[in-house]
N, C-alpha and C positions, 0 to 999 in steps of 0.2 A: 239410264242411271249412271253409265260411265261418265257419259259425256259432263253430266250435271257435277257428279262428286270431282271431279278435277278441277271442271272451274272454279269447283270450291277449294279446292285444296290449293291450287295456285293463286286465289285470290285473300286466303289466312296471311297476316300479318305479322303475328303473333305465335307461339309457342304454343298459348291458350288459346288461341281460335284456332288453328290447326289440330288440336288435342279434339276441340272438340266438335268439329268437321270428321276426324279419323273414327268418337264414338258412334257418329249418326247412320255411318256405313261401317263402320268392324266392329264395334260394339258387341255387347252377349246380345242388346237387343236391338241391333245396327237393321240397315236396309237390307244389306249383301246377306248377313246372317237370316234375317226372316227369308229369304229367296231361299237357301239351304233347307229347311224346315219344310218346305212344299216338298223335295226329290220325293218323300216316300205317296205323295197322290199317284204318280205317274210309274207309267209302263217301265219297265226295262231297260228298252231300247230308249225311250222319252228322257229316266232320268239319268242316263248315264251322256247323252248327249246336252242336258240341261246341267246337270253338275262339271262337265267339263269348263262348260261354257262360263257358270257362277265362280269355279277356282283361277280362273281366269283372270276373271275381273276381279276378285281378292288381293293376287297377287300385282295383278295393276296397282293398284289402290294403294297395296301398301309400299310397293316401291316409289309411288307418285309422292306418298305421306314420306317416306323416309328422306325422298331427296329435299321435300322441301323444309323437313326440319333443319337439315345440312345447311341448308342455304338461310335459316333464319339465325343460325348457331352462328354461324361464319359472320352474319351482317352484324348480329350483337356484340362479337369478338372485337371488330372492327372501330366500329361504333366506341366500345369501353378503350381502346388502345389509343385511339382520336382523340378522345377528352384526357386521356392521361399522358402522354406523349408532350416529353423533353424537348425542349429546344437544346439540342447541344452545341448550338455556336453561342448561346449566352455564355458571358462570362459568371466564373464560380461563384458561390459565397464562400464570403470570410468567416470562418468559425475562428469563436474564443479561442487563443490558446493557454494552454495551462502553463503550469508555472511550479517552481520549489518552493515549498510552503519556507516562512522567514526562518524558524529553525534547522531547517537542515541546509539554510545557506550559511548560518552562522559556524553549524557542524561544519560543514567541507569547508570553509575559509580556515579554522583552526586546523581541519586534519593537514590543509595545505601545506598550511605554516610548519608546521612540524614535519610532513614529512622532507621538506625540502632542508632538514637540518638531520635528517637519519632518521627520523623514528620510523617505529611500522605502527600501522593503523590496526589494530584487536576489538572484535566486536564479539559479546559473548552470552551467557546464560540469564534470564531475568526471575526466571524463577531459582534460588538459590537454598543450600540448607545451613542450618547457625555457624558448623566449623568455618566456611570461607567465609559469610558476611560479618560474622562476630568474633569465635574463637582464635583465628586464627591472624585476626587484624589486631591484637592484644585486648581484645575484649569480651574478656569470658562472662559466663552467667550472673555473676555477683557486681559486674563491674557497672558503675552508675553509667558510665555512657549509653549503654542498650536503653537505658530511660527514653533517651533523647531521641532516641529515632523514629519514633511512632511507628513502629511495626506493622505491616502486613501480616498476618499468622494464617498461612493454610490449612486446611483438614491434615495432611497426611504432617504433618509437622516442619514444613520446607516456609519459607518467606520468598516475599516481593524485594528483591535489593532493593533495600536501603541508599544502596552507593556503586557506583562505580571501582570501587576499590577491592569489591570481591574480586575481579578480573586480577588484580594484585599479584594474588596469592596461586588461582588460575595458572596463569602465565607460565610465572616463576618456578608451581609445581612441576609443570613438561618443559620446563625452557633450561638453559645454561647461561650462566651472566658471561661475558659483558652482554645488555640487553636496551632498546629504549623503545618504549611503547606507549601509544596513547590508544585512550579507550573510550570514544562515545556511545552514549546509550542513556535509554530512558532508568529513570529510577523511580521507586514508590516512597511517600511519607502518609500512614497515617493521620491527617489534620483536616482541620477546618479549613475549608478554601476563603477566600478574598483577594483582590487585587494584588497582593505579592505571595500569596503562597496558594500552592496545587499541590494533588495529592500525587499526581503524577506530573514526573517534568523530567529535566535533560539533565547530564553532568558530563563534563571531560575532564578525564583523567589522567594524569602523564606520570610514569614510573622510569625512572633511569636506575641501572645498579653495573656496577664494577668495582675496581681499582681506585684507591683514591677519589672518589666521588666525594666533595664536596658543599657546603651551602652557597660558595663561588660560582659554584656550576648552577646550581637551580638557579639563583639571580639572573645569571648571563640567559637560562632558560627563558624566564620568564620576561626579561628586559628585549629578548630579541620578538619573541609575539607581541608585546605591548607593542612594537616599534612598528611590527608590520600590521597591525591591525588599525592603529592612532595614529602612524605619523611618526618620522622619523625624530622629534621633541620628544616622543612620549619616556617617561622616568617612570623603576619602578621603586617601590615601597613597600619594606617588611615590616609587620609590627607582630611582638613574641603573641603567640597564641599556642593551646592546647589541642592534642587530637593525638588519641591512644597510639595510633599506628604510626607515627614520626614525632623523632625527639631529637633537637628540638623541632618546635613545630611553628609557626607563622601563615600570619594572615596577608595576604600582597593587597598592593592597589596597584593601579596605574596612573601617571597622569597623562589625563586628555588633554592636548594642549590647543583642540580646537572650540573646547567647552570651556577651557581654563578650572580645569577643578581634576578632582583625583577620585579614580570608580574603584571602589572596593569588589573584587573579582571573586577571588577564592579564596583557599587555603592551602598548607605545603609544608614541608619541614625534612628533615633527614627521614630516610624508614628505620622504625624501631627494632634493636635488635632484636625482642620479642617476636619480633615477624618473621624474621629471617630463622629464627631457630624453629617456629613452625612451621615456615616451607619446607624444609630439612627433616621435618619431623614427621609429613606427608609424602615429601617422596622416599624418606625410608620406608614408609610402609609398601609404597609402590614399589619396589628393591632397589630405589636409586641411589648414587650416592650423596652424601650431605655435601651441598659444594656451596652454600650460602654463609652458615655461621663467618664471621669475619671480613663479610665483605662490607662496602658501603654502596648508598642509595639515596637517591629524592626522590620524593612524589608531590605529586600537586593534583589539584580539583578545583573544575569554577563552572561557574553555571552559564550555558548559553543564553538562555532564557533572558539573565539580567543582562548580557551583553544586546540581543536584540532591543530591550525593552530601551535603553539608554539610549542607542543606536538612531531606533527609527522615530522614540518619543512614544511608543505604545505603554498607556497608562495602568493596563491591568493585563496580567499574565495570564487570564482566562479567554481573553479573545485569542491567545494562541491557538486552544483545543474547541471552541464554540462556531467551526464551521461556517463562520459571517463570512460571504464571499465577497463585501464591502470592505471586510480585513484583508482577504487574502489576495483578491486582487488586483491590490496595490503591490504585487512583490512578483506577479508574473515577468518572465523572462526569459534568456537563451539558456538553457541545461548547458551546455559548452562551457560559456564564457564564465558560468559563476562555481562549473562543481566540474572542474578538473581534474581533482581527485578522487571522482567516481569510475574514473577508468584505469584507478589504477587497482592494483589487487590488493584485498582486504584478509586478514585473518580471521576465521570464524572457529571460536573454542566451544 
């Protein structure tokens, strides 16, 4: 019986042929096991000489069964490492690489521009409550402009800015003038979306305040960005316009002189003295002292969004946020060469 159950056990191939090789002799009702079940016919001395003999061969058996599981385990191990095994003298693959989506190249080309004329780069709150995005920009509850802004309205009573210009007020409340700061970020307008309007999209912001600050200064502001973004030709252009929080207040273009035409941008003007007595009005509550009333200031605001859109000839402002990687990459690139200003240090309020 020994001899037979080996041959079989080194001749299982299998996991399951040796399983079932080890049932037909170690089984509850194996061969070895029925031999067990006879010791009580015999004498004493017959079955203690006969069960020596039967635990024997058990232990045989099952060390014979254990080694050659080892040696089936080890062969399948082998076997699976074969078929799946790397040539590592191939050369690599090339994976996609990713890229700055178009907006936020247009963001760092602007933060650039400005920072290399002094400003500091301010990024800050998007959930905001009505004193900074309405009150405190000269436009209180009653005042027709909150019409125009299509509101976001939270549960707890706080909005989605509006604008960029909450930062404004922000700022100016923990800061001390002389100041110059620009502020990208997303902003919210309650509306109907379509090719030129989103309900969410981009704004920059630029606020200077000191000493004699004035409409001189915004021009040369904004004539030196046209210049570095279009081209040492490009001219800019004010036309009077309205907006509660700078008076006066103006809408710029720029001329593109590689388009030959003129891109209406943003909007900009002196900040209203209304604003400045409400910064003052907030950091006295904060115990600070009033050091705004009487001074001057420009701000400005223009949308990235339309600057790309003109830019690269993208016809609807929805493929921005729609994930089309047929959009997006067309704009992959070196992080380095395009967002230099990403290494530099950012203020976060």
């Amino acid at each position: 019986m020994q001899e037979e159950a080996l041959n079989a056990i080194r001749g299982a191939d299998t996991l399951e042929a040796l399983q079932s090789v080890k049932t037909q002799y170690l089984g509850k009702n194996g061969l070895v096991t029925a031999q067990l079940k006879t010791l009580g016919t015999l004498t004493p001395d017959e079955r203690r000489e006969r069960g020596a003999a039967i635990n024997l061969l058990k232990q045989i058996l099952e060390a014979a069964t254990q080694a050659r599981e080892n040696e089936l385990r080890q062969a399948a191990l082998e076997a699976r490492l074969a078929s799946e095994a790397i040539d590592v003298t191939l050369p690599g693959l090339a994976l996609p690489a990713g890229g700055l989506h178009v907006i936020t190249r247009i963001l760092y080309e602007l933060s650039d521009i400005f920072t290399s004329l002094g400003y500091a780069v301010v990024e800050g709150q998007e959930v905001e409550d009505e004193t900074h995005n309405f009150d405190a920009l000269n436009m209180p509850a009653w005042h027709p402009a909150r019409d125009l802004q299509d509101t976001f309205w939270l549960e707890n009573g706080q909005v989605l800015r509006t604008h960029t210009s909450n930062m404004q007020i922000r700022y100016m409340e923990t800061h001390e003038p002389p100041l110059k700061i620009v502020v990208p970020g997303r902003v919210y307008r309650y509306e109907a979306t379509d090719a030129t309007h989103e309900s969410m999209f981009h704004q920059f912001e630029g606020l200077v305040v000191g000493e004699g600050i004035t409409m001189a200064d915004l021009k040369g502001a904004i004539a030196e960005m046209g210049r570095a973004m279009f081209g040492k030709n490009a001219r800019v252009r004010f036309q009077p316009s309205y907006y509660p929080f700078v008076e006066p207040g103006a809408d710029f273009a720029i001329w593109w002189d590689q388009e030959q035409r003129w891109l209406e941008l943003g909007g900009s003007g002196m900040v209203h003295p209304n604003v400045f007595r409400a910064v003052d009005d907030l950091r006295e509550a904060r115990g600070l002292t009033r050091i705004y009333e009487g001074k001057t200031g420009f701000a400005f605001g223009l949308g990235p969004n339309r600057i790309a859109m003109l830019r690269y000839g993208i016809p609807d402002i929805r493929y921005f946020y729609a994930n089309d990687l047929r959009v997006l990459t067309q704009f992959r690139g070196d992080l380095n060469s395009t967002a230099p200003h990403a290494r530099a240090p950012k203020e976060t309020m």
